[in-house]
C-alpha positions, 0 to 999 in steps of 0.5 A: 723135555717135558714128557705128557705121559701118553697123552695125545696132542690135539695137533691139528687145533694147535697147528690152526691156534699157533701157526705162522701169521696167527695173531700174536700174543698180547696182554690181554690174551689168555695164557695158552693152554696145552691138552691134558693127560687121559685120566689115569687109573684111580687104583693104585695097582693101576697107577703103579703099572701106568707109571712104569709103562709111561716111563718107558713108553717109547721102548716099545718101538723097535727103531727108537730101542736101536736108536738109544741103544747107539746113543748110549755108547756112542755118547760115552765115547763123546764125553771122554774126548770133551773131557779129555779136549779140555784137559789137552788145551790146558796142556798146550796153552795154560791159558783159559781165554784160549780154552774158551777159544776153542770151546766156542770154534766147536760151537761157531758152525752151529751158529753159522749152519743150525738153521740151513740144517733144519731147512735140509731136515725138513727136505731130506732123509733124517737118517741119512743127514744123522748117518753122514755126520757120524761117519763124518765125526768118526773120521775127526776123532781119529785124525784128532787121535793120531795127532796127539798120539805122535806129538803133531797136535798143535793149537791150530790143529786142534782148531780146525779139527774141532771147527769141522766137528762143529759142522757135523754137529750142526746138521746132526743135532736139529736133524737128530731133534727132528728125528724122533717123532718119526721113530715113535709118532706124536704119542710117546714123543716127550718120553722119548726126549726124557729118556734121551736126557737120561741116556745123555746124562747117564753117559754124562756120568760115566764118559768122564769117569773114564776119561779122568782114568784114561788119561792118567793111565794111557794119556790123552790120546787114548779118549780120542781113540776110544770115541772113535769107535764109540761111533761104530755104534750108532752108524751100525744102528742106523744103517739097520733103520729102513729110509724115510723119505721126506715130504716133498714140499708142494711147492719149491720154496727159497731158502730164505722162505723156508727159514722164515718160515719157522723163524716167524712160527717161532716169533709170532706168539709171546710164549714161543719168544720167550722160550728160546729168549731163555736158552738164548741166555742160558747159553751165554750166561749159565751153561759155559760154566762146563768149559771152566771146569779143567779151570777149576780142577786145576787151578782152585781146586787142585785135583788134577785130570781125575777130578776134572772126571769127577766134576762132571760125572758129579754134574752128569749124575745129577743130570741122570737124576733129574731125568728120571725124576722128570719122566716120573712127575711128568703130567703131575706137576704144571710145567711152566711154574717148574721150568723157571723154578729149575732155572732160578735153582741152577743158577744159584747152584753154580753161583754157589759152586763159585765159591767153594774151595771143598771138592766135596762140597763141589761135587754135591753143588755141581751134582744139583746143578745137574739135576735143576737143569734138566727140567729146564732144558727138557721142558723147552724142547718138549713145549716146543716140539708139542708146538710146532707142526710136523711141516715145520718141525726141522725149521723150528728145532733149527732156531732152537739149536741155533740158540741152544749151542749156537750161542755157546761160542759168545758164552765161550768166549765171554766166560774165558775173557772174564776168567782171564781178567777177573779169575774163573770163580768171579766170572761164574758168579757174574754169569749166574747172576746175570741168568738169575735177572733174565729168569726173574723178568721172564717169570714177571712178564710173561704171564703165559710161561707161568701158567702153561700146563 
């Protein structure tokens, strides 16, 4: 989530440089070349001032300060019941295939709907698609809690409980992508996503912290309940924004034509291809390192519900970390040089937690991990999204959260049969090595992600 500190992007040159049906990338094509910041202040009073309002730069826009100040707590109450989701799976099955199974039935609607939803992003009010699968996921939490509270829940009730859920998140989150330009315009874009990171790893820290607690005070049932209420906050939000209607197209498309549409902007240019190449990998090889977690909380390393919780607040802390640093050296750093080297050191971070048999130790490898993927994944939707223009916008975040999470159910699925046969440490270093290849032919064939600024 690369944030050029109060920059403005030349978007109608780029729009016209990379639209749909330019001329793609090739090898004697010159590595693309986004705007620069304005000069900042050559005084260091000037320069510290300039820092501290770039950091914070989307804050001064009233429906963004409501917006992720909803996220917030909403988002601690959905790292409490991922948490405690995990935990319960272990409870009712003992079987790490089947933990896999579930992750990946949260995740298969995101696959199936992601890039329907980015078409109805660009056609309808982003508020009221956010609105709608709030309301939607406050009502699962609550079915998911009076289950396990009386006994009832069951494999297949937690399956179908969490396969809607899933339908919810996949219009909500390319919608919610899409949203926030129209909360804070062009401008203060990329520091809006940065400090949405933060906000997502700061719950990430203490939304397990709680449920580990929670679940050995009050059981597990008590998360489930917790994250319902936790969406009180974000739908009191956002029914306090006024609508944006959206654009109407001028001429009435065929689903198939506007999916196309942002399919094609994205594949049309070798850079745009090999940015979503990557988080296609890192769905399916690096980020299903989380959903072994109760796996080795349990098993390896025998710390019980308490040290799932901190595992990963460990990894949300590191996250947190990562963010801020990002809003801070955004602008200062090339960008295309960092996203593959935090890549590179997230995947030789969790190859590394692979091995360890030290809870300390853990906790310092995961808490890097943390903070390395940050840059990666940030930067990503910010090139992206300083990419694409405004029309295409909900299409193009489609296809990036279609690959993003709608990957997660191979990742899933492959990392719970690979644990199954080989054990949860060999399939860890497998995967990490596996993410660790693709970034080094990304860096060796893509010439232009190396030098992006």
């Amino acid at each position: 989530m690369e944030q050029e500190s109060q920059a403005r992007w030349r978007e109608d040159q780029l729009a016209a440089e990379l639209a749909p049906g330019s001329t793609p990338w090739s090898d004697r094509d010159p590595p693309v070349q986004l705007p620069d910041a304005p000069d900042r202040p050559t005084t260091p009073m000037g320069r510290g001032r300039a820092l501290a309002l770039g950091s914070v730069a989307a804050l001064r826009h009233r429906d963004f300060r409501l917006f992720y100040s909803g996220q917030i707590l909403s988002l601690v109450g959905t790292w409490m019941q991922s948490t405690a989701q995990g935990w319960l799976v272990l409870e009712l099955t003992d079987s790490e295939l089947l933990l896999g199974l579930v992750t990946a039935a949260g995740s298969i609607p995101i696959l199936l709907f992601t890039l329907y939803a980015g078409v109805v992003a660009d056609r309808r009010d982003k508020r009221d698609i956010i609105l709608a699968a709030q309301c939607a996921s406050l009502v699962l939490a609550l079915a998911l809690a009076a289950l396990t509270s009386t006994g009832a829940i069951t494999l297949g009730w937690l399956l179908a409980l969490v396969f809607l859920l899933g339908i919810a998140n996949a219009f909500e989150i390319p919608t919610r992508q899409s949203f926030f330009v129209d909360l804070v315009g062009k401008e203060d874009l990329s520091n809006a996503i940065a400090l949405n990171s933060s906000a997502f790893n700061l719950t990430r820290v203490v939304g397990p912290a709680l449920a580990g607690m929670l679940i050995g005070s009050a059981g597990i049932a008590a998360c489930f309940y917790a994250n319902a209420v936790s969406y009180l906050a974000v739908i009191a939000v956002l029914l306090a924004m006024p609508r944006r209607p959206a654009r109407q197209p001028a001429a009435v498309e065929s689903l198939r034509e506007n999916l196309g549409e942002g399919v094609r902007f994205i594949f049309g240019q070798r850079l745009t291809t090999a940015l979503v190449g990557l988080v296609a990998v890192s769905s399916i090889f690096g980020f299903p390192y989380a959903m072994l977690l109760p796996v080795f909380a349990r098993d390896i390393l025998h710390v019980g519900p308490q040290g799932l919780g901190w595992l990963l607040s460990a990894t949300g802390a590191g996250a947190l970390a990562g963010g801020i640093t990002l809003a801070v050296i955004t602008g200062r750093v090339r960008r295309g040089p960092l996203l593959l080297a935090s890549a590179a050191s997230f995947a030789v971070l969790i190859g590394a937690f692979s091995l360890s048999r030290s809870l300390p130790l853990s906790l310092v490898l995961l808490a890097g991990a943390g903070f390395a993927v940050i840059p990666f994944s940030a930067t990503v939707n910010a090139l992206l999204q300083s990419l694409v223009p405004d029309e295409l916008r909900g299409r193009v975040m489609g296809v990036y959260v279609f690959m993003f999470l709608g990957m997660s159910p191979l990742g899933s699925l492959q990392a719970g049969a690979m644990a199954r046969w080989l054990g949860a440490p060999a399939a860890l270093s497998v995967s990490a090595a596996i993410f660790l290849i693709a970034i080094g032919l990304a860096w060796e064939r893509v010439p232009e992600l190396r030098a992006v600024r």
